[in-house]
C-alpha positions in Angstrom: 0.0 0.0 0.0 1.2 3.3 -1.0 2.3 5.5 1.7 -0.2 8.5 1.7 1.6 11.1 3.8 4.6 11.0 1.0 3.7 13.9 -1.3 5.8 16.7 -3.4 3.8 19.1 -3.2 2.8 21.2 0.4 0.3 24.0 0.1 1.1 26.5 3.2 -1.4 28.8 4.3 -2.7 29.3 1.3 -6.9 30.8 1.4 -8.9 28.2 -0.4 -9.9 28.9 -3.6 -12.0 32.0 -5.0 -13.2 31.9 -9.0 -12.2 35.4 -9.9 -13.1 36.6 -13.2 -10.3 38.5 -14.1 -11.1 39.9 -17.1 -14.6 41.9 -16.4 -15.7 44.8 -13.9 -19.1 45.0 -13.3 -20.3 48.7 -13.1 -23.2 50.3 -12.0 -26.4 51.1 -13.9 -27.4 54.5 -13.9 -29.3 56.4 -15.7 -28.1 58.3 -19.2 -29.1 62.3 -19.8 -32.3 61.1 -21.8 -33.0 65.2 -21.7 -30.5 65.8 -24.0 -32.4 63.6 -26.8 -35.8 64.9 -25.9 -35.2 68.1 -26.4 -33.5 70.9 -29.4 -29.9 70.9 -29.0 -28.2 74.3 -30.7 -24.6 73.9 -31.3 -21.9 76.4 -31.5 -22.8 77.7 -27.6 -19.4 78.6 -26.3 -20.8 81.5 -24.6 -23.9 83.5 -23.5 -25.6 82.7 -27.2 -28.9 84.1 -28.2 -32.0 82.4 -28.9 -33.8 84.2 -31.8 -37.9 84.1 -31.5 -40.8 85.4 -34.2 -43.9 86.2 -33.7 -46.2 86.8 -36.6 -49.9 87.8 -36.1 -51.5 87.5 -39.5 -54.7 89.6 -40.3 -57.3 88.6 -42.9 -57.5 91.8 -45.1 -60.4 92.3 -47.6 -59.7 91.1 -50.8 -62.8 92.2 -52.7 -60.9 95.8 -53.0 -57.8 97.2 -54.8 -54.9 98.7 -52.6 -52.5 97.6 -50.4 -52.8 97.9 -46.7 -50.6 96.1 -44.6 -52.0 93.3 -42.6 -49.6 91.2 -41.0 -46.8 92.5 -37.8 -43.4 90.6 -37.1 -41.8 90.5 -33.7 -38.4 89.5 -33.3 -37.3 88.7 -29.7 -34.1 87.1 -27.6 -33.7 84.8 -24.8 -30.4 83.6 -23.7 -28.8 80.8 -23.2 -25.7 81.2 -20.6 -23.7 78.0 -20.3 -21.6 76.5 -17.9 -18.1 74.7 -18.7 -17.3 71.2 -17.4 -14.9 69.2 -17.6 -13.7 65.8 -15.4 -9.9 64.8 -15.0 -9.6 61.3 -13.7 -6.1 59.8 -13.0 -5.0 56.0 -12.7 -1.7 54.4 -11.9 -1.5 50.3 -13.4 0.7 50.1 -10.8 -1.9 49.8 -7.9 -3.4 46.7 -9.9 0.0 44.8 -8.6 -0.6 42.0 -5.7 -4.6 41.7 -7.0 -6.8 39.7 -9.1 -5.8 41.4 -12.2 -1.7 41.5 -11.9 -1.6 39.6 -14.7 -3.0 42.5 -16.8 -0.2 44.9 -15.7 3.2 45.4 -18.3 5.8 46.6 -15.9 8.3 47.8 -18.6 8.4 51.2 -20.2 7.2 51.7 -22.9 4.6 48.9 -22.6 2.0 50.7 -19.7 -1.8 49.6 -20.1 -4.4 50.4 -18.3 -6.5 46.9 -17.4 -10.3 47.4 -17.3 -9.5 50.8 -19.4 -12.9 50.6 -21.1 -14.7 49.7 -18.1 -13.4 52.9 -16.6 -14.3 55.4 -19.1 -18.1 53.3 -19.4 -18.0 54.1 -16.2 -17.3 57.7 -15.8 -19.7 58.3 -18.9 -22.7 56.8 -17.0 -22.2 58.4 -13.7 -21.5 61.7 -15.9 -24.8 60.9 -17.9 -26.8 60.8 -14.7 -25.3 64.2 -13.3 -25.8 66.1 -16.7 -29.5 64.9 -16.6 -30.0 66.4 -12.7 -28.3 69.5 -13.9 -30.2 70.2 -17.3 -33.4 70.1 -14.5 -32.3 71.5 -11.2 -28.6 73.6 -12.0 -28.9 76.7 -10.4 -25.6 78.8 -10.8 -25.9 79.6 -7.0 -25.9 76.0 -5.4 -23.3 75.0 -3.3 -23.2 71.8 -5.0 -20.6 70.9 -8.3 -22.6 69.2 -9.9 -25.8 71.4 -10.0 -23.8 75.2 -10.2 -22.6 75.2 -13.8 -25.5 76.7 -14.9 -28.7 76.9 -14.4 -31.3 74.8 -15.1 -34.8 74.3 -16.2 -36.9 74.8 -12.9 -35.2 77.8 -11.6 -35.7 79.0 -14.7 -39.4 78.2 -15.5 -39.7 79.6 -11.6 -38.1 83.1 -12.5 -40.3 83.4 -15.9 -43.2 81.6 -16.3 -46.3 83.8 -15.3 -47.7 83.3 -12.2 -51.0 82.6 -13.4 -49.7 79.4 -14.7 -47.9 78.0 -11.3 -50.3 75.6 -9.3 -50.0 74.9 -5.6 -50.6 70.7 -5.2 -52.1 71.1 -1.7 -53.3 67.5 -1.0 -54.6 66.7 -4.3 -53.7 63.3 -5.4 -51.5 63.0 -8.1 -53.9 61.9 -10.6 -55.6 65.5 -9.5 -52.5 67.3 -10.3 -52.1 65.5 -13.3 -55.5 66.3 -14.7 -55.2 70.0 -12.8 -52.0 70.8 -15.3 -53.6 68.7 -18.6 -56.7 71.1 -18.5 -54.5 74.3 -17.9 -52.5 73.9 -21.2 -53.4 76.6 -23.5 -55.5 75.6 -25.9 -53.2 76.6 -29.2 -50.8 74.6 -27.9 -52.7 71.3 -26.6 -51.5 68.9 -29.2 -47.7 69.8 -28.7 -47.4 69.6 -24.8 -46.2 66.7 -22.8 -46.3 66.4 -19.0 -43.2 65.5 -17.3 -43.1 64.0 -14.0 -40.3 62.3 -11.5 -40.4 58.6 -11.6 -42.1 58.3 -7.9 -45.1 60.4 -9.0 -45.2 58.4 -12.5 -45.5 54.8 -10.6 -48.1 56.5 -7.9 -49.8 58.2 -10.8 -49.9 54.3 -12.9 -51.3 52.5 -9.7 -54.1 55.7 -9.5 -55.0 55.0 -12.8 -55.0 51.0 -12.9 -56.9 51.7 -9.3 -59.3 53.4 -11.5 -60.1 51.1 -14.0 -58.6 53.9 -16.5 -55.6 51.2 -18.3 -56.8 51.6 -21.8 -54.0 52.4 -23.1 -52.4 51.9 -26.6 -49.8 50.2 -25.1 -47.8 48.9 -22.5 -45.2 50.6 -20.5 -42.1 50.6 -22.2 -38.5 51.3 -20.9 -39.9 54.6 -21.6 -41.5 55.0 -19.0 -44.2 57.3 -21.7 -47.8 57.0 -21.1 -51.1 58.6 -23.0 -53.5 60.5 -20.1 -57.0 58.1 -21.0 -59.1 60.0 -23.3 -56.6 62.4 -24.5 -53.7 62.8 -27.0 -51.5 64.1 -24.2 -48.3 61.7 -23.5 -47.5 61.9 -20.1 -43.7 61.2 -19.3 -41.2 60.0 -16.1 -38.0 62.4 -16.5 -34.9 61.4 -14.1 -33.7 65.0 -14.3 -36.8 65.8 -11.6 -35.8 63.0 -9.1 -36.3 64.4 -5.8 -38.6 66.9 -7.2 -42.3 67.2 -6.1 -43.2 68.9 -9.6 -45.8 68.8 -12.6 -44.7 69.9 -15.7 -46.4 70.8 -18.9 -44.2 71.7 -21.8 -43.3 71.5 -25.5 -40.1 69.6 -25.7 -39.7 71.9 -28.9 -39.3 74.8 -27.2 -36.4 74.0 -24.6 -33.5 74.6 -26.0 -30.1 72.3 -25.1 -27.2 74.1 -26.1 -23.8 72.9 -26.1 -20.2 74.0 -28.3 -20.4 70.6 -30.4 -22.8 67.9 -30.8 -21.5 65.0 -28.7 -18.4 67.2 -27.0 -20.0 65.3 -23.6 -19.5 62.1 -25.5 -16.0 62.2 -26.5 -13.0 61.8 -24.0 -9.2 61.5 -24.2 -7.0 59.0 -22.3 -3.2 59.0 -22.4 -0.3 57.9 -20.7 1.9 60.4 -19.0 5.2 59.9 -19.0 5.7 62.6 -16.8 3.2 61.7 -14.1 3.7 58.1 -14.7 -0.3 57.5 -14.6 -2.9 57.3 -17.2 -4.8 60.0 -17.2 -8.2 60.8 -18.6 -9.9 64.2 -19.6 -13.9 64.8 -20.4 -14.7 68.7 -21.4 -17.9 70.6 -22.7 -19.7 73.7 -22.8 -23.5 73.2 -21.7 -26.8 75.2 -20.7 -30.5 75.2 -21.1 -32.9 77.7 -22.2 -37.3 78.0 -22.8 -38.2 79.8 -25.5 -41.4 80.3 -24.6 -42.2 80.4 -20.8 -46.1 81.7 -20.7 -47.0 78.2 -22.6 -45.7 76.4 -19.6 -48.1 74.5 -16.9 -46.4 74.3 -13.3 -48.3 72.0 -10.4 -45.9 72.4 -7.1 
């Protein structure tokens, strides 16, 4: 019989065993700046940049008689868009990968440097930078002691400087399907068919379960990833926007008329990533001009 205790090979102290997948970092999901796709984007912002606005009112004159008399009056106006300019500087050294699950993935001669999990990193930094640009877009305001948030500012503060007070609805205790229904009823008529009500996500699941509650799920279709629905026995789309998490705030707008203006179409979209040979570190830069802007503040509907 075969001695069992004579063996080559002695493992000391070593942990047991672990699966690590060393080729794949698992990042988090977050939200992208659906905002910027929703509504116009105007390029070539680098500065406060002026929105141009006509007006025409167009009078029927009587065309049974010679002569011209002028019937028609032209207004040209401005509103500005003032941007902010961002930019995010993240730095990595390979180095620190050394001694963990992925020292295989670091070169350690010169000339050779990667960066392991590089595109997991800059995923990364575009998702979480996705999810800030949509908050700000909503709720900058230049005056916030928050980074994220006093770039510029954004949509609420300025619907809350400029629309007309006759348009701004207190929410009391009303239900949200109330609200809802308060803000669908107080769209100006000219501009019914254009208008979509935006909501946070909270009040768009409370305002679904009021609705299913009330037998009033006829819609054209499901729920998608949209999170989009049509208010029952309208045309009116009624939409979840993450830009208003955390805010308690009924919106009617036309997505037309908001104005998203940055230097270059995609500038938030593109980054560099280099190695420095001076800093001996990988380095990473993001930078773009943006800001918001209404063109038209008196067809806006505000329940708060």
């Amino acid at each position: 019989m075969a001695d069992k205790t004579n063996k080559s090979l002695t493992l000391h102290d070593l942990p047991e065993w672990i699966e690590q997948n060393a080729d794949e970092l698992i990042t988090k999901a977050v939200f992208s700046p659906m905002s910027t796709t929703l509504f116009k984007v105007q390029t070539g912002v680098k500065a406060k940049t002026a929105l141009n606005l006509l007006d025409t009112v167009v009078t029927f004159g009587d065309g049974s008689v010679c002569g011209f008399t002028n019937t028609t009056s032209s207004t040209i106006s401005q509103r500005y868009i003032d941007p902010g300019y961002i930019k995010i500087n993240a730095e990595y050294c390979d180095k620190d990968f050394l001694n963990t699950f992925a020292n295989h993935e670091v070169n350690m001669a010169a000339g050779r440097e990667n960066l392991p999990f590089e595109e997991y990193f800059v995923e990364d930094i575009r998702k979480q930078m996705g999810k800030n640009l949509e908050i700000a877009i909503w709720q900058g305001d230049k005056t916030s002691a928050n980074a994220n948030l006093n770039k510029f500012d954004g949509l609420l503060k300025i619907m809350t400087a400029d629309v007309p007070q006759a348009n701004k609805q207190a929410k009391g205790s009303d239900t949200i399907l109330t609200r809802v229904w308060k803000v669908y009823n107080a769209i100006p008529e000219e501009v019914l068919f254009d208008e979509v009500i935006y909501l946070n996500n909270a009040n768009f699941r409370a305002l679904v379960k009021a609705l299913v509650d009330s037998n009033l799920y006829h819609y054209e279709r499901n729920i998608d990833e949209s999170l989009d629905i049509i208010l029952p026995g309208t045309n009116t789309h009624v939409k979840a926007i993450n830009g208003l998490t955390g805010v308690d705030t009924v919106i009617a707008l036309n997505p037309d008329h908001v104005v998203y203006g940055v230097d270059l179409q995609g500038d938030a979209e593109e980054y560099k990533l280099w190695f420095s040979q001076d800093n001996d570190t990988f380095r990473l830069k993001i930078s773009f001009a943006a800001g918001v802007q209404i063109a038209l503040p008196n067809e806006i509907i505000m329940n708060s």
